[in-house]
TIBABA-960159 format. One line per 8 residues: number of its first residue (from 1); for each residue x, y, z of C-alpha. Coordinates in steps of 0.2 Angstrom, whole numbers. Each point is the difference from the previous one (the first is absolute). Layout:
BEGIN
NUM> X,Y,Z | ...
//
This chain:
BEGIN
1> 120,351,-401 | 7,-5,16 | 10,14,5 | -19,11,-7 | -9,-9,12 | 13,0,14 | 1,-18,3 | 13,-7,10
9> 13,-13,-6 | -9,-17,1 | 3,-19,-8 | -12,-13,-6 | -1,-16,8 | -7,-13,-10 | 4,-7,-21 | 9,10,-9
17> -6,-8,-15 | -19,3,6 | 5,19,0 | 7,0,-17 | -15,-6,-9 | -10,12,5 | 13,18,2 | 12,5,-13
25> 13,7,14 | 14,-2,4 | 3,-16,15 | 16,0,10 | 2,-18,7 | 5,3,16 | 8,-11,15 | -2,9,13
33> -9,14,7 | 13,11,2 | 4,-2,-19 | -18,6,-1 | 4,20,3 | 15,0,-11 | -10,-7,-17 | -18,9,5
41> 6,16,-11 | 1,-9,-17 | -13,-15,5 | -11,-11,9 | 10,-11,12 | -8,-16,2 | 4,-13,11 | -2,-18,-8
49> -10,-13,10 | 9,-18,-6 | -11,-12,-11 | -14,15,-4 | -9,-15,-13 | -11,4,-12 | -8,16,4 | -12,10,-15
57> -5,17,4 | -18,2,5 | -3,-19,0 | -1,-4,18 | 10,-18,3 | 8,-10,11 | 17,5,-5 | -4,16,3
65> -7,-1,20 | 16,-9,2 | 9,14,-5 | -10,12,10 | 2,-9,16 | 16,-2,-4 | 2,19,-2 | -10,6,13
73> 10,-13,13 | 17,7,-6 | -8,17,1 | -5,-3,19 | 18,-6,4 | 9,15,-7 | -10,13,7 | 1,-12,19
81> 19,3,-1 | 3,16,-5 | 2,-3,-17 | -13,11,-7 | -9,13,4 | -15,-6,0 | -12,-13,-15 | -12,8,-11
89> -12,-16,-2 | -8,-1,-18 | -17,-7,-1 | -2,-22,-3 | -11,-11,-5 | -7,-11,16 | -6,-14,-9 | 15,-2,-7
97> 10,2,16 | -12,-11,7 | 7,-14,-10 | 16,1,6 | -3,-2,18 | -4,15,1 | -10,0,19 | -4,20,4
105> -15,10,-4 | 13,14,-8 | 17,7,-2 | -4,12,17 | -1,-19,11 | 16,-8,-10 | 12,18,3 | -8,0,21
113> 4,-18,3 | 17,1,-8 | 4,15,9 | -7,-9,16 | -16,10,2 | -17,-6,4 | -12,1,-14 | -12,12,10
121> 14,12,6 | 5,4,-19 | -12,14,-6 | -4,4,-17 | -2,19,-4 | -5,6,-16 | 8,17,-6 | 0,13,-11
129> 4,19,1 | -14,7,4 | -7,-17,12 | 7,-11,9 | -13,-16,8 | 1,-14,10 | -14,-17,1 | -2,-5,17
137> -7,-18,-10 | 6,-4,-17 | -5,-13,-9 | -14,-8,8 | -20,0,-5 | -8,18,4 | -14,-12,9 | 15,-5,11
145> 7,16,4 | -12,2,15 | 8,-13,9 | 16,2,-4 | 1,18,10 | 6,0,15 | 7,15,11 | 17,-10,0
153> 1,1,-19 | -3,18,-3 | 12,4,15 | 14,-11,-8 | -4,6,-16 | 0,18,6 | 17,0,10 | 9,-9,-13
161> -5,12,-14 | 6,16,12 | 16,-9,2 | 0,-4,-20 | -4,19,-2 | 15,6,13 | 14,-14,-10 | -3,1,-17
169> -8,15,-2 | 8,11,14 | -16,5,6 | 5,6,19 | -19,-1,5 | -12,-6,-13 | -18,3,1 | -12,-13,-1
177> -17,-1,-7 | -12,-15,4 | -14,-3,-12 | -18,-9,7 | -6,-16,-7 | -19,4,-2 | -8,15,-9 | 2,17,7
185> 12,-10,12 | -15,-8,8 | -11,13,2 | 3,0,20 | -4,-19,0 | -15,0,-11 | 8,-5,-15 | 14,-15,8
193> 5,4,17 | 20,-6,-5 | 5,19,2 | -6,0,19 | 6,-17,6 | 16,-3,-13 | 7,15,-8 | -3,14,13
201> 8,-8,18 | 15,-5,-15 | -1,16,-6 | 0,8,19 | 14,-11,8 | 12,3,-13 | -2,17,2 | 2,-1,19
209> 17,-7,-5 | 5,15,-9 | -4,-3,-19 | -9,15,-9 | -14,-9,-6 | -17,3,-5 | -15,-10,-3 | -12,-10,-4
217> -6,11,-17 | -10,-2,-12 | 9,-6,-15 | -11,7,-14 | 9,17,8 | 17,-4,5 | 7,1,-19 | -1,17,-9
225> 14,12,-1 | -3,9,17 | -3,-13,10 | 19,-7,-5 | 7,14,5 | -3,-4,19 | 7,-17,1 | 16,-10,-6
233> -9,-17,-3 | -20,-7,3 | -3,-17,6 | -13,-8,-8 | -11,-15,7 | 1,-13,-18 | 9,-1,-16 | -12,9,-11
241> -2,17,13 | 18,1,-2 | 3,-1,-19 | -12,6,-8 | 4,16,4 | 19,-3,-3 | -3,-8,-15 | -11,14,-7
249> 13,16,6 | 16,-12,-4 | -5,-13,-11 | 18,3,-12 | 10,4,15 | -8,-11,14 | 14,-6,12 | -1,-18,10
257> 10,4,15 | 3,-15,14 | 3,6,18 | 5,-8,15 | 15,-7,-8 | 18,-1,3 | 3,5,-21 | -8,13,-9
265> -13,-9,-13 | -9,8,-13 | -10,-6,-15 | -9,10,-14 | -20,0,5 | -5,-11,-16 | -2,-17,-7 | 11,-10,-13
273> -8,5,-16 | 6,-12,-9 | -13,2,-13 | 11,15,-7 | 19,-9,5 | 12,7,-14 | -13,13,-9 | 10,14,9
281> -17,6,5 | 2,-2,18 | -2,15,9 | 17,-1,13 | -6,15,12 | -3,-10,15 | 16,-10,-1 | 10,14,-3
289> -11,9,16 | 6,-16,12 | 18,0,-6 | 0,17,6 | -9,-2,14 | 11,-14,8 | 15,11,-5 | -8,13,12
297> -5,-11,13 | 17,-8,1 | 7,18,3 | -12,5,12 | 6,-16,10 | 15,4,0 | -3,17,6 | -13,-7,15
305> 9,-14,7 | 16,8,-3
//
């Protein structure tokens, strides 16, 4: 199936154990990284985290966040030294995490501060092959969302997904498309005036600095099939502006992409599931979509910065 799909050679890091209770495959134990090419044709290199504990597939424990952090700290360190090529973050329990000192809002803030980037300078942008979307504000109240705009944010946002665009997708000049807050993009100020005193002079000054970018739009119009042919990515002012779309075009292939970092990082654009953990009924689109998307941003890198 791997070779079907085209997925390029990569290695668990993680429980070995954890992995055979729920997949009948083959597992190469691996000690190394560069052992992990060599026994990708016949099985799944995983490399062991020490002292793994108890761990029960789809029963979220302490054992178990252990071993993600764990994971995901080794995983960070690999891909900082060269390593890898990139990590593929699979989706975690926070509660869990939580409980063993666990002190980020998500994955996204761990992987930028152990790269040595501010939280607000890592951008999440949501991917599929058809769409690709970026949140100005996350995960914050819709009430809040107001507040929370500024023409600083949307400029940061906006220049760091072009630059995402240009290194991991070689992109030479991305076009931009900036969606309104309100209604009908405020209706010229009588539905919110954020378009006219937020989004427009951000909208305006980074185009006066040479990015192709266009905006504020109305949202409800900025997602069917012709209008994504005339632009690489759409910012979007809150969580749900940007998703829902996504997640209805892309729902099985949905790609979590983090730029602004020194590493390419990818996760699949879904939760645990651990209601269905060893039923082989998990759909595995989306992870197989962001393994080979951070195979192809890792090449385009290597082909932008030379």
């Amino acid at each position: 199936m791997r070779e079907a799909r085209g997925l390029p050679p990569f290695f668990a890091v993680g429980d070995a154990a954890s992995l055979r209770a729920v997949w009948l495959g083959p597992i190469a134990m691996i000690g190394t990284p560069q052992e992990a090419a060599e026994a990708f044709g016949s099985a799944l290199p995983c490399l062991q985290i020490a002292e793994a504990g108890e761990i029960v597939p789809g029963t979220p424990g302490i054992d178990g966040a252990r071993t993600a952090l764990q994971a995901l700290e080794a995983a960070v360190g690999l891909a900082r030294s060269g390593s890898a090529a990139g990590i593929v973050t699979a989706p975690v329990g926070k509660e869990q995490l939580y409980g063993v000192g666990f002190a980020h809002p998500g994955q996204t803030e761990f992987v930028a501060e152990r790269c040595g980037v501010a939280p607000h300078n890592a951008v999440m942008m949501l991917a599929g092959p058809s769409l690709k979307v970026v949140p100005i504000t996350i995960h914050i109240p819709l009430a809040e969302v107001p507040a929370a705009l500024t023409v600083d944010l949307i400029r940061a946002r906006a220049l760091t997904t072009a630059k995402g665009l240009q290194r991991n997708f070689g992109i030479a000049r991305p076009r931009l498309v900036v969606a309104g807050l309100n209604p009908h993009a405020g209706e010229g100020g009588a539905l919110g005036r954020e378009e006219i005193e937020i989004i427009a002079p951000a909208v305006e000054s980074l185009r006066q600095e040479g990015l192709d970018i266009r905006g504020p739009f109305a949202a409800d119009g900025l997602f069917h099939a012709r209008a994504r042919e005339s632009y690489d990515a759409a910012l979007c002012m809150y969580h749900d502006q940007a998703l829902i779309p996504l997640k209805t075009l892309h729902f099985d292939d949905g790609v979590n992409m983090t730029l602004g970092l020194p590493i390419v990082r990818t996760s699949p654009d879904h939760g645990t599931a651990f209601g269905i953990a060893g039923t082989d009924s998990a759909n595995p689109g989306a992870m197989m979509a962001a393994l080979k998307m951070a195979a192809e941003a890792a090449r385009a890198r290597l082909a932008h910065d030379g």
